[in-house]
Backbone as CSV, one residue per row, in Angstrom:
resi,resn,N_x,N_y,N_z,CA_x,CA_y,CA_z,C_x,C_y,C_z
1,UNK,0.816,-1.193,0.000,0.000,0.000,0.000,0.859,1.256,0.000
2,UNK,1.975,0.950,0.950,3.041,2.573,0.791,3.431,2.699,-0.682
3,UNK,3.845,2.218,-1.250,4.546,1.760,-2.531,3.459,2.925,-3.578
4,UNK,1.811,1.982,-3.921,1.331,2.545,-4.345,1.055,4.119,-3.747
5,UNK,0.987,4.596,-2.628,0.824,5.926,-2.665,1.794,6.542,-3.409
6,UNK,3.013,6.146,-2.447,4.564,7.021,-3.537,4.103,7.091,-4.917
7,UNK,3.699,5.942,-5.880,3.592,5.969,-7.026,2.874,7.262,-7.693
8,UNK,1.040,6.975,-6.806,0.268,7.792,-7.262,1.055,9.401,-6.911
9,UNK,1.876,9.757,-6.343,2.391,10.832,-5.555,3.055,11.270,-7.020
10,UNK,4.304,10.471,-6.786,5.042,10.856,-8.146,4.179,11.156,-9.835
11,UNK,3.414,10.057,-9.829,2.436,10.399,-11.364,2.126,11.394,-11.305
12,UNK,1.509,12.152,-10.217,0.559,13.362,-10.120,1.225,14.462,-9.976
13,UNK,2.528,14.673,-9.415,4.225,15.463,-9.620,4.300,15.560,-10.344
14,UNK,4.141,14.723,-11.647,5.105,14.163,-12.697,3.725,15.235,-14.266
15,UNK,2.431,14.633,-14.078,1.633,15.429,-14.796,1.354,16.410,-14.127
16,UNK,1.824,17.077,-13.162,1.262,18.512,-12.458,2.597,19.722,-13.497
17,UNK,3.423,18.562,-13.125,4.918,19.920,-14.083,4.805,19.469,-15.670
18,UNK,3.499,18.720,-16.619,3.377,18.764,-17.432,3.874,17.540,-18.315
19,UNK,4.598,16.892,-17.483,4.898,15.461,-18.159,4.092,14.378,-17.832
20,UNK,3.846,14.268,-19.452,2.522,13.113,-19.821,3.081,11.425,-19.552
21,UNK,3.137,10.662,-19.029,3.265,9.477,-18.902,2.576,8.105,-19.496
22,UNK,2.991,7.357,-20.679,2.176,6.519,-20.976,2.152,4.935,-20.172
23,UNK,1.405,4.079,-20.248,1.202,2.909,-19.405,2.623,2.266,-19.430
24,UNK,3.494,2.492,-19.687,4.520,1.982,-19.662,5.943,3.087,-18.382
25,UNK,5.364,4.232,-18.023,6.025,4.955,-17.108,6.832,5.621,-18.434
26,UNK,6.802,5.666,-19.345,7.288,6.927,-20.235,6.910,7.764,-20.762
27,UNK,7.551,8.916,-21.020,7.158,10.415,-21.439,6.092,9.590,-22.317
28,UNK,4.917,10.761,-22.897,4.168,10.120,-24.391,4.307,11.805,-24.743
29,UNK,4.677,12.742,-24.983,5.086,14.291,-25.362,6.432,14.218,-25.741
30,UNK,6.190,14.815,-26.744,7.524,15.395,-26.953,8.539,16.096,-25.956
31,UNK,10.021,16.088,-26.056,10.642,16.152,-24.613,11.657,17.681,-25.877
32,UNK,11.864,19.000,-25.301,13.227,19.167,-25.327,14.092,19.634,-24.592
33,UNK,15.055,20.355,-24.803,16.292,20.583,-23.864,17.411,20.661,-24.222
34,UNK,18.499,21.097,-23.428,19.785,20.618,-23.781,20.340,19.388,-22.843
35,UNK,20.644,18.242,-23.855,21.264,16.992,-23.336,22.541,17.456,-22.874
36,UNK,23.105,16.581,-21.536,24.493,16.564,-21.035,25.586,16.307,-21.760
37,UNK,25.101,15.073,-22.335,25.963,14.554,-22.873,25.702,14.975,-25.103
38,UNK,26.894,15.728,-25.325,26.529,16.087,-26.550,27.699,16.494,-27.271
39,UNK,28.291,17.076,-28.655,28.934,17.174,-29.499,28.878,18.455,-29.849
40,UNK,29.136,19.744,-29.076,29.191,21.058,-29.691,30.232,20.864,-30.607
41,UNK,31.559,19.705,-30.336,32.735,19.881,-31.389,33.240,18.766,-31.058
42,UNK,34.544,18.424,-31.999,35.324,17.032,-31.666,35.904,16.832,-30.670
43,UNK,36.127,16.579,-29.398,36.601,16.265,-28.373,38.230,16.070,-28.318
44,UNK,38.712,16.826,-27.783,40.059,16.910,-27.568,40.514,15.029,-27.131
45,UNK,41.104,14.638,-27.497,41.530,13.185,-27.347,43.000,13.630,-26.633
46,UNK,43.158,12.744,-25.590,44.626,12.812,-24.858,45.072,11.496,-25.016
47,UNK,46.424,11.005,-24.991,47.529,9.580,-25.156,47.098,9.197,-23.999
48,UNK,47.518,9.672,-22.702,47.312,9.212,-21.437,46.214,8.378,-20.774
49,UNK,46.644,7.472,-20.344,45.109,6.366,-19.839,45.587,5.692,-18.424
50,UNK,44.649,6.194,-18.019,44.374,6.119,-16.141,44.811,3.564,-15.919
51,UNK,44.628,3.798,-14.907,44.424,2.173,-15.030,43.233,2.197,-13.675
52,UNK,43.077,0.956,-14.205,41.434,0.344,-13.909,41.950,0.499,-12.144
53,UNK,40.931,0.472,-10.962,41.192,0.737,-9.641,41.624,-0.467,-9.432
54,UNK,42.592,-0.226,-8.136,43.170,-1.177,-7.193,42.614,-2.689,-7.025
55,UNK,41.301,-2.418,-6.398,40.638,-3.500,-6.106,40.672,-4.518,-6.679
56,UNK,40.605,-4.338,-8.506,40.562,-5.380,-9.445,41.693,-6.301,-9.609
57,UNK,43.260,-5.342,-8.485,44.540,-5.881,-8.830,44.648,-6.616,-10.534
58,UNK,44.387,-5.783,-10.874,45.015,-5.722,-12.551,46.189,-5.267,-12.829
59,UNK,47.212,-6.423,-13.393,48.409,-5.633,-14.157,47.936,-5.791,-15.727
60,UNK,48.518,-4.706,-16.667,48.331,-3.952,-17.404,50.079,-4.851,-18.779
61,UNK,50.905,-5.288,-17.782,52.373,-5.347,-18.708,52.161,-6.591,-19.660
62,UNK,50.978,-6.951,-19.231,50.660,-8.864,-21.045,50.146,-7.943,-21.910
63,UNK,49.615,-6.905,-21.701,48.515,-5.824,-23.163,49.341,-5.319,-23.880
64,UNK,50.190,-6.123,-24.504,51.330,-5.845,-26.097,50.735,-5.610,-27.039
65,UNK,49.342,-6.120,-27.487,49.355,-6.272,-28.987,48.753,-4.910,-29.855
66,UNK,48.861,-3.822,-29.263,48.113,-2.469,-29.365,48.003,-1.290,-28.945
67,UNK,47.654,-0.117,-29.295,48.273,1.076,-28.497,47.934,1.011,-27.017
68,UNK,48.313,1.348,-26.564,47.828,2.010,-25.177,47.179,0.390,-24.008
69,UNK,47.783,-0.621,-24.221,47.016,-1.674,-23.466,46.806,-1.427,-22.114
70,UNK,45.561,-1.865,-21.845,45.382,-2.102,-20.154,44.474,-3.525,-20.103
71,UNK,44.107,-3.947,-19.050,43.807,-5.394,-18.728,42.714,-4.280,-17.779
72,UNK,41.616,-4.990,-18.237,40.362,-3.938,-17.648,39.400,-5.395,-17.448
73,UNK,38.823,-4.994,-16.583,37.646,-5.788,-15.750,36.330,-5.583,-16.454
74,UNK,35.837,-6.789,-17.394,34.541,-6.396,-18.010,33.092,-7.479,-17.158
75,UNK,31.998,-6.993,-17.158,31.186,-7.600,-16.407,30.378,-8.423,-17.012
76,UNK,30.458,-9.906,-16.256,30.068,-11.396,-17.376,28.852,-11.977,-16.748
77,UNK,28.229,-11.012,-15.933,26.991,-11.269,-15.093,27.391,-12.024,-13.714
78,UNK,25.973,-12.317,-13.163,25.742,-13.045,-11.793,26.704,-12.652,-10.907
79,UNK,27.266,-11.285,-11.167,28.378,-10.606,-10.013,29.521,-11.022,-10.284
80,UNK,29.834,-11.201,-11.507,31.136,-11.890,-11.481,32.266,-10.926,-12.880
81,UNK,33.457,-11.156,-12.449,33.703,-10.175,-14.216,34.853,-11.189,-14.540
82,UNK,35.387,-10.432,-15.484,36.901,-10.970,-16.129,37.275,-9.978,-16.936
83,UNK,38.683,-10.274,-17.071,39.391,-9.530,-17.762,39.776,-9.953,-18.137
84,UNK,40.490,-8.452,-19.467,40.760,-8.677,-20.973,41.831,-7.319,-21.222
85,UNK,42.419,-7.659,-22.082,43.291,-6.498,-22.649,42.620,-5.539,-23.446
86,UNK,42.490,-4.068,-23.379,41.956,-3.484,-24.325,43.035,-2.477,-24.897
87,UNK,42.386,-2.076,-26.173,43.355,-0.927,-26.708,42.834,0.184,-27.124
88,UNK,43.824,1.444,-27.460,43.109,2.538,-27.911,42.816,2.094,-29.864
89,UNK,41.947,2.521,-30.276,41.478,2.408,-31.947,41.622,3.624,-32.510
90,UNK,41.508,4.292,-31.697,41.569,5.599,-32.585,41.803,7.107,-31.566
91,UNK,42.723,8.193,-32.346,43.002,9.384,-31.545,41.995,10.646,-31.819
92,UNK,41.301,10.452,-32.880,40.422,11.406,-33.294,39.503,10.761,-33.936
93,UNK,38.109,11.721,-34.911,37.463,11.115,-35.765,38.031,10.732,-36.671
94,UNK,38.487,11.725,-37.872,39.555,11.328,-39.039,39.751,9.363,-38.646
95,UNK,40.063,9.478,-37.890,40.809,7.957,-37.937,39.955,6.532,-37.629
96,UNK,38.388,6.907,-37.269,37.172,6.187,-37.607,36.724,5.908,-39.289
97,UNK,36.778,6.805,-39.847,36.285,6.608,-41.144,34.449,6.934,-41.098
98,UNK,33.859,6.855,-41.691,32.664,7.641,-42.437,31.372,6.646,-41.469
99,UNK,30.400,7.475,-41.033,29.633,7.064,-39.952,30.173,6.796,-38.432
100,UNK,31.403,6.882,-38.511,32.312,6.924,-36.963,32.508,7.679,-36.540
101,UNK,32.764,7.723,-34.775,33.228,9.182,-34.354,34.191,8.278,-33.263
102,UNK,35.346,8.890,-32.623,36.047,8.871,-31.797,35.806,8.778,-30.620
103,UNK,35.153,7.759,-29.708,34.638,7.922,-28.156,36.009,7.786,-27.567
104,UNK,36.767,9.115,-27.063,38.038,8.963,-26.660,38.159,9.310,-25.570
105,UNK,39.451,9.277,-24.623,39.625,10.155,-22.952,39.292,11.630,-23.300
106,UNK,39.310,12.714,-22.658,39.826,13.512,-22.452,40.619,13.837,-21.347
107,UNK,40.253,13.165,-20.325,41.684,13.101,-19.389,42.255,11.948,-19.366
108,UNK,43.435,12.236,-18.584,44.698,10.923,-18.676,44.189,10.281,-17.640
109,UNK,43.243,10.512,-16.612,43.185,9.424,-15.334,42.078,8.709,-15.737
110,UNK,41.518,8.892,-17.291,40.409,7.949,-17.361,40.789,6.681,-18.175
111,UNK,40.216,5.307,-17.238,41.233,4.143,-18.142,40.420,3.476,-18.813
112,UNK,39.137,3.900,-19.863,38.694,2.889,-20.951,39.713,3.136,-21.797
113,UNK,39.349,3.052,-22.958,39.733,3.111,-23.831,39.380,3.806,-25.235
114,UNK,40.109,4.314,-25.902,39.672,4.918,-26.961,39.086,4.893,-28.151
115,UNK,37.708,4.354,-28.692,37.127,3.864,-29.704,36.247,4.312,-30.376
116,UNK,36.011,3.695,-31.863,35.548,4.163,-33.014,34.146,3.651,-32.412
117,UNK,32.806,4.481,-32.730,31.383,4.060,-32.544,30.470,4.913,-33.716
118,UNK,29.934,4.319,-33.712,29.000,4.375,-34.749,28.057,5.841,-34.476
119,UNK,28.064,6.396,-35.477,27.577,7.978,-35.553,26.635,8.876,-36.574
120,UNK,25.315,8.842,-36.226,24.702,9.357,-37.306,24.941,11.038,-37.519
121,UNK,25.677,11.689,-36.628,26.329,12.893,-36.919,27.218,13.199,-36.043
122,UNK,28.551,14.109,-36.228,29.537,14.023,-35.737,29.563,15.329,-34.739
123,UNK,29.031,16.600,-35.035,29.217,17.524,-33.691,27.598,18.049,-34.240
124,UNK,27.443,19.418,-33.276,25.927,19.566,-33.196,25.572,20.342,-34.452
125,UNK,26.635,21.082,-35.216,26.146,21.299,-36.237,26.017,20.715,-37.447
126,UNK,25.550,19.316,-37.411,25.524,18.381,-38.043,23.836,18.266,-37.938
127,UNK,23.157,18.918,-36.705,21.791,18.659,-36.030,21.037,19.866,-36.274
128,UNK,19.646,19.689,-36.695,18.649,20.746,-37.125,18.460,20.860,-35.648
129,UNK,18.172,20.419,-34.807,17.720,20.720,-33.055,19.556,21.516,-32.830
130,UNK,20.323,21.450,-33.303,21.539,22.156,-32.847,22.391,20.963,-31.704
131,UNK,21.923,19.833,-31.460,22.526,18.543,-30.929,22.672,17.365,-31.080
132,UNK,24.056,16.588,-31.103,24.229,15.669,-31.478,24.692,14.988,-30.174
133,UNK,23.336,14.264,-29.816,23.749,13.317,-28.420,24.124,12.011,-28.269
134,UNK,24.284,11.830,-27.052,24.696,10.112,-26.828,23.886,9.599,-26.225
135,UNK,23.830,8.115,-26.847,23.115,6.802,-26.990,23.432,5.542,-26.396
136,UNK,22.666,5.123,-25.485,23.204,3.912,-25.205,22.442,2.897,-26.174
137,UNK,23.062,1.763,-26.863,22.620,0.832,-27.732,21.338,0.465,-27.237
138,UNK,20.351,0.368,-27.943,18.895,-0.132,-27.094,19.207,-2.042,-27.341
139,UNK,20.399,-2.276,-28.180,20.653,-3.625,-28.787,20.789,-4.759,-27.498
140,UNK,20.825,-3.832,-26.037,21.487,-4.238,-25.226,22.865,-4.982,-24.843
141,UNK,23.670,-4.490,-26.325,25.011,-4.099,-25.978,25.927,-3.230,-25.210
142,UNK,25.415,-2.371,-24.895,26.072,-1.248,-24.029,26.692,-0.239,-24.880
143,UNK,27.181,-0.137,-26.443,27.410,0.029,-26.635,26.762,1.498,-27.232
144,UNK,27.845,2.530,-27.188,27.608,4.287,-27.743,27.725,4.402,-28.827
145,UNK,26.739,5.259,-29.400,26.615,6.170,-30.651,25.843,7.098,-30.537
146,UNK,26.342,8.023,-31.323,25.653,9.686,-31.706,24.630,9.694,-32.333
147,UNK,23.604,10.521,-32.457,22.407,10.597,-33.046,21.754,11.771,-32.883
148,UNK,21.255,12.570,-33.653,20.868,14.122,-33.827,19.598,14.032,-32.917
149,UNK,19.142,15.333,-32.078,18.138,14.907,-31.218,16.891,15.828,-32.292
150,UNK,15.921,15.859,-31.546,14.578,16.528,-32.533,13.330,16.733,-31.938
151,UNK,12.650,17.616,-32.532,11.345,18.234,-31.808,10.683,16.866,-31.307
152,UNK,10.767,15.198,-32.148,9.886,13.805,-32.391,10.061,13.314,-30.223
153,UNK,11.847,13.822,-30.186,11.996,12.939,-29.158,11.230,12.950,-27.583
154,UNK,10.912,12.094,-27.418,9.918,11.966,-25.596,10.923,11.942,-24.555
155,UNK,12.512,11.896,-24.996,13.379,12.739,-23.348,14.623,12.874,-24.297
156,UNK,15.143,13.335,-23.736,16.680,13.684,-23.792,17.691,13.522,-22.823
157,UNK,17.634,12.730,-21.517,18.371,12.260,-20.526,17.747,11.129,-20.188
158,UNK,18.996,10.863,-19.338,18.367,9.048,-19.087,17.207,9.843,-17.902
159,UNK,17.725,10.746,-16.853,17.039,11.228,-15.843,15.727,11.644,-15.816
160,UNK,15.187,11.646,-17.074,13.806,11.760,-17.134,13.296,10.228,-17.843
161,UNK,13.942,9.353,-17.891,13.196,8.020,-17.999,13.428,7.301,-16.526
162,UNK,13.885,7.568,-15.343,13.353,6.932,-14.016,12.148,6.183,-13.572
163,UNK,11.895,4.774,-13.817,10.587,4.584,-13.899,10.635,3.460,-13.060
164,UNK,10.040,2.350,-12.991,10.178,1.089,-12.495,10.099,0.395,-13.833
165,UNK,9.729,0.659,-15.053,9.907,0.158,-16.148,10.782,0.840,-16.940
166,UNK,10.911,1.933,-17.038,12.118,2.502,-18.244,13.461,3.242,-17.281
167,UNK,14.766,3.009,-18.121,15.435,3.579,-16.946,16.466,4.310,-17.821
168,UNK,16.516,4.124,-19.050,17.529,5.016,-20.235,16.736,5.779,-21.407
169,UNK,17.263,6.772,-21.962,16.760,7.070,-23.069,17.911,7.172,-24.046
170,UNK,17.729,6.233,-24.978,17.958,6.052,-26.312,17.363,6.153,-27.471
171,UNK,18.243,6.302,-28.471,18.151,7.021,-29.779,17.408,5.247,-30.504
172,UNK,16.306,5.381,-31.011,15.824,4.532,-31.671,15.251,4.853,-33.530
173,UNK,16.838,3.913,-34.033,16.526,4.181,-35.854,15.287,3.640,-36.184
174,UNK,14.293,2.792,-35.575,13.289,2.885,-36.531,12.000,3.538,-36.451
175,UNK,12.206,4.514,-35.177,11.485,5.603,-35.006,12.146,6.852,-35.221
176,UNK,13.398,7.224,-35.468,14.208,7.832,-35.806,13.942,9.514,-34.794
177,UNK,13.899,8.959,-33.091,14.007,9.251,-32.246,14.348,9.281,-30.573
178,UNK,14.390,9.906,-29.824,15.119,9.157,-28.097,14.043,8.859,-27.538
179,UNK,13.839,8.166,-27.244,12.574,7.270,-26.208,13.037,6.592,-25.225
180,UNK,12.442,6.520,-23.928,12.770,5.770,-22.706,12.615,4.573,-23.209
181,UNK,13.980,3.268,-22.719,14.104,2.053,-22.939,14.062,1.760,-21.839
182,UNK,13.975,0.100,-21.580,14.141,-0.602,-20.218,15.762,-0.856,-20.462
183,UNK,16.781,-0.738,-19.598,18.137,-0.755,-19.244,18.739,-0.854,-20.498
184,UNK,18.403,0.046,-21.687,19.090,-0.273,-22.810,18.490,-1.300,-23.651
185,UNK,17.546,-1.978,-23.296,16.858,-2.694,-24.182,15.279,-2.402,-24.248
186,UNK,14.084,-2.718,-25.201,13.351,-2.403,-25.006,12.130,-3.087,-25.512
């Protein structure tokens, strides 16, 4: 019974400041804004790469076969991970090639890695809305890409898909807009 009050509490918050909610706990209105995460320009790329925290006790000196190796902790479910060597792919866009953009550091204490992802436009003036945001794969890969945002889209942050059913908003090509997904999938 507490549960449902909170709920009804929040819905009625939620359409009092004008956001429409469909049976699924997502926007059904058009959403805009300026996204956090976005492409006014190409992102300064730095050489320098942080290493993964202590805890994981990862050494980094077997990651030969590529620029920049580190031995990074990837997550294989049921609480458990493993690791793998990763490398940098690329220092800029130029070096993606055509539909790619550069997901790179900009600082040296950060230890992914530097890679080519898939990009339906490369900075915001590439975008009639004036933004070119980021995407988490709805493929439920995890994986990032760019995508122009637009009057069509129902959010523009994951922070307005908080739901008990939707919890990201991603860029979806066959609506060829951002809509709240369930954890990247939908």
């Amino acid at each position: 019974m507490k549960r449902a009050i909170g709920l009804v509490f929040v819905t009625s918050s939620l359409l009092h400041c004008g956001l429409h909610l469909g049976d699924g706990g997502e926007p059904t209105q058009p959403r805009s804004g300026r996204p956090l995460e976005h492409r006014a320009a190409a992102p300064r790329c730095v050489a320098a790469r942080g290493t993964e925290p202590a805890s994981f006790g990862v050494d980094s000196s077997s990651c030969t076969q590529g620029v920049n190796g580190r031995l990074t902790p990837r997550y294989v479910g049921m609480g458990r991970f493993a690791t793998e060597c990763t490398y940098d792919e690329c220092s800029n866009d130029a070096a993606c090639g055509v539909g790619m953009v550069c997901n790179c550091r900009t600082e040296g204490s950060y230890a992914y890695a530097s890679r080519c992802v898939t990009a339906l436009c490369r900075t915001d003036a590439d975008c009639e809305s004036g933004f070119c945001g980021e995407s988490s794969s709805p493929d439920g890969t995890g994986n990032t890409f760019w995508a122009c945002h637009s009057s069509r889209d129902l959010c523009v942050e994951n922070a307005q898909c908080v739901t008990s059913q939707r919890s990201a908003c991603a860029y979806l090509a066959s609506e060829r807009r951002f809509r709240c997904v369930m954890g990247g999938v939908d």
